[in-house]
C-alpha positions in Angstrom: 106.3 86.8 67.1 109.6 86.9 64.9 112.4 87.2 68.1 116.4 87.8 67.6 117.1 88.2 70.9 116.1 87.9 74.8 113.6 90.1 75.8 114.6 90.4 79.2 118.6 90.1 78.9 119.2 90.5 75.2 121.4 87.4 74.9 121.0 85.6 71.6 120.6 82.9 70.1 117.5 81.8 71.8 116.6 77.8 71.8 113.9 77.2 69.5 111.6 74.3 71.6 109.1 74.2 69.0 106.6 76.5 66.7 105.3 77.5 70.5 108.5 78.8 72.7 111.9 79.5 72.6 114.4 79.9 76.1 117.4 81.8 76.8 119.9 79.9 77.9 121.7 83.2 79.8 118.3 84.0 81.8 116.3 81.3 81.6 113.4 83.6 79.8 110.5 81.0 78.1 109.4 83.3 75.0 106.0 82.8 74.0 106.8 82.8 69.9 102.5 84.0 69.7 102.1 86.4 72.2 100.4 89.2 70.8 100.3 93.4 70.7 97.3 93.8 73.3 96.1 97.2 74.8 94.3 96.9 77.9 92.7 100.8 77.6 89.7 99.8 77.3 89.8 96.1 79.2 91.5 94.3 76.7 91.7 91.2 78.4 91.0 92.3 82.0 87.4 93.0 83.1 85.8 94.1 85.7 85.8 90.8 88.0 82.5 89.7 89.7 81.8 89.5 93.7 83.6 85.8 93.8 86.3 86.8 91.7 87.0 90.0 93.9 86.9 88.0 97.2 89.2 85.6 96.0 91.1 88.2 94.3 91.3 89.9 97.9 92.4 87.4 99.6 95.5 86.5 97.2 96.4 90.1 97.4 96.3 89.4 101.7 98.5 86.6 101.2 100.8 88.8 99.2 101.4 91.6 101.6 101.9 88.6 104.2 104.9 87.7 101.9 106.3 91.2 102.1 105.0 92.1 106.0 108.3 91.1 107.5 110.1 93.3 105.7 107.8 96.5 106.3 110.0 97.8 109.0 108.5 101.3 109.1 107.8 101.4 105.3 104.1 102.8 105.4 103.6 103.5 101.3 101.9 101.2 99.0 102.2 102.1 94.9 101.3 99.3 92.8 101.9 99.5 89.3 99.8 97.1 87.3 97.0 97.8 90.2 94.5 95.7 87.9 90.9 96.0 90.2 92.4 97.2 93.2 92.4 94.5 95.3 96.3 95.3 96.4 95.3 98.2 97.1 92.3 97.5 98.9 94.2 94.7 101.4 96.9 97.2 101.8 95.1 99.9 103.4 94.6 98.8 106.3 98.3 98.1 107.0 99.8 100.8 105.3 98.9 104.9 105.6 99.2 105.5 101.7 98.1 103.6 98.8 98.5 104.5 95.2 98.0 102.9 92.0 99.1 102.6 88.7 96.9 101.2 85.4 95.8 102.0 81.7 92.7 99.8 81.9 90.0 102.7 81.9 87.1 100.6 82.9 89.5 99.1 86.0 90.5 102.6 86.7 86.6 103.6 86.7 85.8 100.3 89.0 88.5 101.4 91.7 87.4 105.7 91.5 83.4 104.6 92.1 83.5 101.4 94.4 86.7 101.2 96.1 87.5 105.1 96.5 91.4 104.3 96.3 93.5 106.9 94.8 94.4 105.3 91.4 96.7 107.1 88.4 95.3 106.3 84.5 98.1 105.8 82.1 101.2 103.7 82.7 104.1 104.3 85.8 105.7 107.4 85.9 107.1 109.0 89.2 106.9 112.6 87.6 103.3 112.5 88.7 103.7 111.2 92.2 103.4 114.5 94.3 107.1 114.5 96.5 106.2 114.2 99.8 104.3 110.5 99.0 108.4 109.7 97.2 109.7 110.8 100.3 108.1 108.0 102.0 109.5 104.8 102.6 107.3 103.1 100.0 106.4 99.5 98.6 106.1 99.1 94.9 104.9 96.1 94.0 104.8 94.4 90.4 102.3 91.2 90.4 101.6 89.5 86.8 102.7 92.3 84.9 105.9 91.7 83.6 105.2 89.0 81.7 102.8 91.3 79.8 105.7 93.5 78.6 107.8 93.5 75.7 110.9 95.4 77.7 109.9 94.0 81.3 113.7 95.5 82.3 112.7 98.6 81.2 109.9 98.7 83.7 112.1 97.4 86.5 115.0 100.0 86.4 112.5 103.1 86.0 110.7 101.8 89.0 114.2 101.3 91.2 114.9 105.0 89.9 112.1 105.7 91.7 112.8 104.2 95.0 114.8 105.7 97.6 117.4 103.2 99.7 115.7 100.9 101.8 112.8 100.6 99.6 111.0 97.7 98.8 109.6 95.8 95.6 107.7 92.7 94.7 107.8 90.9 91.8 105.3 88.2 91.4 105.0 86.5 87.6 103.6 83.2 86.2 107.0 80.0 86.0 107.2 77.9 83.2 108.8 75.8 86.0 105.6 75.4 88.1 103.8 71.7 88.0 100.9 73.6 86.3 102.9 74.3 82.9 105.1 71.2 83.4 101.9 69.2 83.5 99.4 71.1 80.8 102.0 72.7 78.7 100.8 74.9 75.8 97.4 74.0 77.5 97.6 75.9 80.8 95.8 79.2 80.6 98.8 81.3 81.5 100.4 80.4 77.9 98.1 83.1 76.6 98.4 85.8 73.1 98.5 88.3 76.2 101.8 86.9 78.1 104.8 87.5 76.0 106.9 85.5 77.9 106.9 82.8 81.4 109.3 83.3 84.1 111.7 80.8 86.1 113.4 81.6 89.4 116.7 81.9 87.6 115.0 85.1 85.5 113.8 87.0 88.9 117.5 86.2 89.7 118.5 87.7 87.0 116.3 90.7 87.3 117.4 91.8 91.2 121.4 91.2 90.0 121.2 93.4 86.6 119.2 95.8 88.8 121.4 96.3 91.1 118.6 95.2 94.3 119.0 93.1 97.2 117.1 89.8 97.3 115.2 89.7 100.8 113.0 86.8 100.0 112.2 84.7 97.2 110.0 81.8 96.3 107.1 80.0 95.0 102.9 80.3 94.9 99.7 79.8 93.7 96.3 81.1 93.4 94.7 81.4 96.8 91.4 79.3 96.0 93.4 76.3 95.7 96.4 77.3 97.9 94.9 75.7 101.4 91.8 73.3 100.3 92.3 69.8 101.9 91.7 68.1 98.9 94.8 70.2 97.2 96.8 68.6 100.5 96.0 65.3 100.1 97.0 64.9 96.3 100.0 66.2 97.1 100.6 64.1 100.2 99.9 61.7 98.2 101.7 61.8 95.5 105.0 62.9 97.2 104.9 61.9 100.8 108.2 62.5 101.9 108.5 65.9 99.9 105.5 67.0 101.3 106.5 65.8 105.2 109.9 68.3 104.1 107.8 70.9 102.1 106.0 70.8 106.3 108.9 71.4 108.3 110.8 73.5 106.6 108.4 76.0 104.3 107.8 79.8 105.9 104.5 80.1 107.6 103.0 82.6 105.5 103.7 79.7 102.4 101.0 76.9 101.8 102.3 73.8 101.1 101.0 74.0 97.5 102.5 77.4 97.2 106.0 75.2 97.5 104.9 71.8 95.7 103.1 73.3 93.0 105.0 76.6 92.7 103.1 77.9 89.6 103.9 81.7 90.3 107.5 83.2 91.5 107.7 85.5 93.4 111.0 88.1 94.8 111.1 90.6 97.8 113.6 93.3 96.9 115.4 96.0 98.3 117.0 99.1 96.9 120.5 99.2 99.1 
């Protein structure tokens, strides 16, 4: 992929690493220099997960809306855009009055219609099709590993706070170059993929809630919930780093695994619209 400029902030030159990456120096962007064109119509990439994969898919979706659940304060609207197989939507129900999704994978959009019975929009986000009185909610949108997909991941992000009334919330969760995953494996780690245009640090979600014009509520660090709370997970890291793991203890939030800090492979922002 031939690059001239940032994809997120448009600041050029970019630092060439090697034949694999280049970073912007202004937003702190890792560009994936062979990331590919992929359309996820019909799957693409993304198919319909097995029972395991949906459990665990559930319960990392649980552990997301336990990230934004101090800020509900009366917001009662779910749209996720990027809904994948559902499971945000699924784990949000139950909290939240409305759901709705967004996706253009046809056979994930199929998947959610017959087994989960969720209300789920085919094609990509577009507020024009949102009937009013579900925008005149106070709503939730929530982007989780999508942006990284996207050659003009700002472009998403404005059209979605043009979307959101004051007081409305939105997460961002994408894959950091500056987790111990990619630090450790590199080019190896399967979220350097064709399909991921570009990894994220915590200085590009920074960037992304100034340029935007949001409010930063929370922000932080996770992982994939198999591995999030396993003892074994807590030992390595005990041992390995005793005394950061004794301060990751005391001072991480309680809906944060220790691994969520100490390993840190996804970022993650809470938002508001002012």
């Amino acid at each position: 992929m031939m690059l001239d400029a940032c994809i997120l902030c448009g600041h050029t030159p970019l630092e060439a690493l090697d034949t694999h990456a280049a970073r912007c120096s202004q937003c702190g962007l890792l560009h994936n220099l062979a990331a590919e064109e992929t359309s996820y119509i019909e799957g693409g990439g993304q198919a319909v997960p097995n029972e395991a994969k949906t459990r665990w898919r559930l319960i990392n979706a649980q552990r997301r809306l336990n990230i934004i659940a101090p800020h509900f304060a009366g917001h009662d609207t779910l749209i996720d855009i990027g809904c994948g197989s559902g499971e945000m939507l699924l784990a949000a129900k139950d909290r939240l009055s409305h759901v709705l999704g967004f996706d253009t994978n046809r056979p994930l959009i199929r998947h959610i219609r017959d087994n989960l019975a969720l209300p789920v929009i085919e094609g990509y986000f577009d507020a024009a099709v949102i009937a009013p009185d579900l925008l005149a909610r106070k709503k939730i949108f929530t982007l989780s590993h999508v942006l990284e997909h996207l050659a003009q991941p700002l472009g998403l992000v404005r059209q979605t706070h043009a979307a959101m009334l004051p007081g409305d919330l939105l997460y961002i969760e994408v894959p950091l170059y500056t987790g111990q995953s990619f630090r450790q494996q590199g080019y190896r780690w399967n979220l350097w993929t064709a399909e991921h245009r570009a990894l994220y640090s915590p200085q590009a979600l920074d960037f992304i809630a100034t340029s935007c014009g949001f409010k930063t509520l929370s922000a932080g660090t996770r992982i994939f919930a198999r591995g999030s709370y396993s003892a074994k997970t807590r030992w390595r890291l005990f041992f390995r780093q005793p005394l950061l793991f004794l301060k990751c203890l005391v001072t991480k939030p309680t809906y944060l695994s220790i691994a969520d800090v100490m390993i840190g492979d996804y970022g993650f922002v809470v938002l508001q619209k002012p």
